[in-house]
C-alpha positions as CSV (number, residue, x, y, z in Angstrom):
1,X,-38.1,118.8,229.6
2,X,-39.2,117.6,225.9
3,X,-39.0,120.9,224.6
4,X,-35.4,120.9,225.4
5,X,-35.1,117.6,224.9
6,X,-36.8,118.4,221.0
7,X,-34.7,121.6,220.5
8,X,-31.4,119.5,221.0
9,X,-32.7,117.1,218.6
10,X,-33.2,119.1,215.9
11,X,-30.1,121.3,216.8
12,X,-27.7,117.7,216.9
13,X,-28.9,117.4,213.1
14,X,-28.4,120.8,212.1
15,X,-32.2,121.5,211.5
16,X,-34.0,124.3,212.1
17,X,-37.8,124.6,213.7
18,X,-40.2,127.1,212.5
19,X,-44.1,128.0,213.3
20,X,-45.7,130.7,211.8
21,X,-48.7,130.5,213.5
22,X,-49.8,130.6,217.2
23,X,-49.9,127.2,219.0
24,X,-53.2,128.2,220.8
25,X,-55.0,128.1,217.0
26,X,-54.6,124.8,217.1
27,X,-54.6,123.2,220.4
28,X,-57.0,120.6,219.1
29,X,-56.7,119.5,215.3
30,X,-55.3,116.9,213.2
31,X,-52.0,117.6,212.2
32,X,-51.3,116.6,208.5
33,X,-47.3,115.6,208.0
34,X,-46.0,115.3,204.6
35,X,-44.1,114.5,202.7
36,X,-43.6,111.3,204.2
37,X,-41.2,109.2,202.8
38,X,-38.8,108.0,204.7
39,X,-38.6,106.9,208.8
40,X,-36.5,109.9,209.7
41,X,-40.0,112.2,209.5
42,X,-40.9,110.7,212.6
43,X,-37.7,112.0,213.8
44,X,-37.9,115.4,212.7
45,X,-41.9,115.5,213.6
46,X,-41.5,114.3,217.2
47,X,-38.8,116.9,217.9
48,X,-40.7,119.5,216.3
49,X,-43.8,119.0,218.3
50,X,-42.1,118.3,221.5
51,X,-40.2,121.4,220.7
52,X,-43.7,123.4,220.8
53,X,-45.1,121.7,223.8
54,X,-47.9,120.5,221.4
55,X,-49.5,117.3,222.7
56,X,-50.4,114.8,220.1
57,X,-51.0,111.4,219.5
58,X,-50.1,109.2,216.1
59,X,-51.8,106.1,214.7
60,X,-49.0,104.0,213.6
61,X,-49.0,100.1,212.3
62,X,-49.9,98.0,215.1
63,X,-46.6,96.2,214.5
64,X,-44.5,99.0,216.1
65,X,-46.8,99.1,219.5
66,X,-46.0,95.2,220.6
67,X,-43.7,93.8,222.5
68,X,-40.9,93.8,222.9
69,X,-40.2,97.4,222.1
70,X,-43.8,98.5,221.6
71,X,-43.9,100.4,225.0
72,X,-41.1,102.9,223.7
73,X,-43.9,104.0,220.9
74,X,-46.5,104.0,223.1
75,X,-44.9,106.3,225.7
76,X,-44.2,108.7,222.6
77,X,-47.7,108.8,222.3
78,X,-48.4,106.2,219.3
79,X,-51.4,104.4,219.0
80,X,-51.0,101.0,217.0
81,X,-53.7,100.3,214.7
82,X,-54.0,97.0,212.6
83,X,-55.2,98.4,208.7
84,X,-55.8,94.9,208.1
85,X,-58.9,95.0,210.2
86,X,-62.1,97.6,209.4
87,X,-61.9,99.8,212.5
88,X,-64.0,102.9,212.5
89,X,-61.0,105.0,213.5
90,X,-62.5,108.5,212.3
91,X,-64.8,107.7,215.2
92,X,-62.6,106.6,217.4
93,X,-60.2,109.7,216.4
94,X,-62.6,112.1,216.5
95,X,-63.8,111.4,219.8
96,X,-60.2,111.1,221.3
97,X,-59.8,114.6,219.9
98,X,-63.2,115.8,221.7
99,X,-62.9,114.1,225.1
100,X,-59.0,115.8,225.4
101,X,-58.5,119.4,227.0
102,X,-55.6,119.9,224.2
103,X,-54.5,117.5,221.6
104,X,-53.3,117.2,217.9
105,X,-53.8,113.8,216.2
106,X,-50.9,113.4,213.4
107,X,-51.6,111.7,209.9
108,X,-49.7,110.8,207.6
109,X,-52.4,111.0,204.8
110,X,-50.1,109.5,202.0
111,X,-50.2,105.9,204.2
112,X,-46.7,105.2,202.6
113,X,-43.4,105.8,202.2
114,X,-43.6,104.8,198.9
115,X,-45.5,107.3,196.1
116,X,-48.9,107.2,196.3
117,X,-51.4,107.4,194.0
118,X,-53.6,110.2,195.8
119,X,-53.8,110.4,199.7
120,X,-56.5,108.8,202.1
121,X,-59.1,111.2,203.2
122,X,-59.5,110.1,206.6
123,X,-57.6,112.9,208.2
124,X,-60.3,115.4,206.4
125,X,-63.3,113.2,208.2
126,X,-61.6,113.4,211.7
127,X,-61.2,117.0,211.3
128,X,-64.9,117.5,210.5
129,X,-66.5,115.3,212.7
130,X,-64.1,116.8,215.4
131,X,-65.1,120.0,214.4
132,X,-61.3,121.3,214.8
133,X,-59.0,122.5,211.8
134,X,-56.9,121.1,209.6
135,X,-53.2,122.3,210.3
136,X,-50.1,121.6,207.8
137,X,-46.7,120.7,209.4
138,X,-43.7,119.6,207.3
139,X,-40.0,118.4,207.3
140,X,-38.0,119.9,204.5
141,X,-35.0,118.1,203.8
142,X,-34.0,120.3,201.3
143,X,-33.7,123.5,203.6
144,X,-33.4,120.9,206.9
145,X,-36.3,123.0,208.4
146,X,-39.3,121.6,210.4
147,X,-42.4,122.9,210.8
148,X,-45.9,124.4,211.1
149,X,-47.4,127.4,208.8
150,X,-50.7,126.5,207.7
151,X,-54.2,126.4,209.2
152,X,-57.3,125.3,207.5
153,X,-60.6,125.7,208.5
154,X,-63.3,122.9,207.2
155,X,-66.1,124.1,208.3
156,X,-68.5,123.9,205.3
157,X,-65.6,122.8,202.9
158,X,-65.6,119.8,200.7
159,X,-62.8,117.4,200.5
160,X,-61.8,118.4,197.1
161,X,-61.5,122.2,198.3
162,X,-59.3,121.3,201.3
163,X,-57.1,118.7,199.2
164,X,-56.7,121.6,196.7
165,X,-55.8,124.0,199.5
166,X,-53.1,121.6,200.5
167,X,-52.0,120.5,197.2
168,X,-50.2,124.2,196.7
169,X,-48.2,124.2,199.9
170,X,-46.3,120.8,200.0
171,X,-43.3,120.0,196.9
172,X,-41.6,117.0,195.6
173,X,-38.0,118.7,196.6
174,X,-38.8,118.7,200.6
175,X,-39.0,115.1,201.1
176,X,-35.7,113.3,201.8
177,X,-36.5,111.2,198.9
178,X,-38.5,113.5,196.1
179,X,-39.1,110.5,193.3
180,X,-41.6,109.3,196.5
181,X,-43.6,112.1,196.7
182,X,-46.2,112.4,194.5
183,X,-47.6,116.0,194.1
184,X,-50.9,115.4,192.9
185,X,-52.8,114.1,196.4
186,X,-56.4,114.1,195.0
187,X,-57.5,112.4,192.1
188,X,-60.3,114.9,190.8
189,X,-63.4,113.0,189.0
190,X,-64.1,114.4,185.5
């Protein structure tokens, strides 16, 4: 039912999905979504996934996972964190992602809708001490296309070479609002 349910969604807003890559490569990963800066990517993201039958989970601010309306996020399978507190969440993540027959953790690595300096590596730790991939999904408001078309492996790879990796695919002109996006996600040290 969600896939339908996600197909009419993006269909209602004139979008269209796309995955260029087989949903078994990555039945267990952490899904990187960017650019992120507005509220509608959650939109656009949860009909994209539900479109694919893909089951995931998202860490979102606490705030959005209480009452009164809490149990709406909670049921689309939001988990609220508090980043006031210092959780060990790429723990915690990792092991979600290990103890599940199938499941994609989403991250929003920018950790604003606002531009961002350089991303949070987080997403990268999960990944490697989940020992699943990296894959890239997107919402291009330019083209009003969702998606998925990019898998990276981590094995042995450092955090500059997969930020590097992913630095090429996403472009200011796909987020709703481009002045938000900053292009350069990794701050390289001299």
């Amino acid at each position: 039912m969600k896939k339908i349910i996600g197909r009419f969604m993006l269909w209602i807003a004139g979008w269209k999905f796309e995955c260029s890559i087989p949903v078994n490569d990555f039945k267990k990963s952490v899904l990187v979504c960017a650019p992120h800066t507005t509220n509608w990517d959650f939109y656009y993201c949860l009909a994209c996934f539900w479109s694919m039958g893909i089951p995931y989970r998202i860490m979102i601010k606490d705030a959005y996972t209480k009452p009164w309306f809490g149990f709406i996020f909670k049921e689309l399978g939001c988990i609220g964190v508090n980043r006031g507190q210092h959780n060990n969440l790429v723990d915690y993540s990792a092991a979600l992602i290990k103890k599940s027959e199938s499941m994609s953790l989403i991250n929003t690595p920018e950790g604003t809708r606002s531009r961002a300096k350089e991303w949070k590596k987080g997403f990268y730790f999960i990944a490697k001490r989940a020992g699943v991939p990296v894959v890239l999904a997107y919402a291009d408001y330019k083209n009003k296309i969702a998606g998925i078309s990019k898998v990276i492996h981590i094995d042995d790879k450092t955090v500059e070479e997969v930020f590097n990796e992913i630095e090429g695919f996403y472009k200011p002109e796909m987020a709703k609002y481009p002045d938000n996006y900053n292009p350069q996600i990794y701050i390289r040290k001299e």
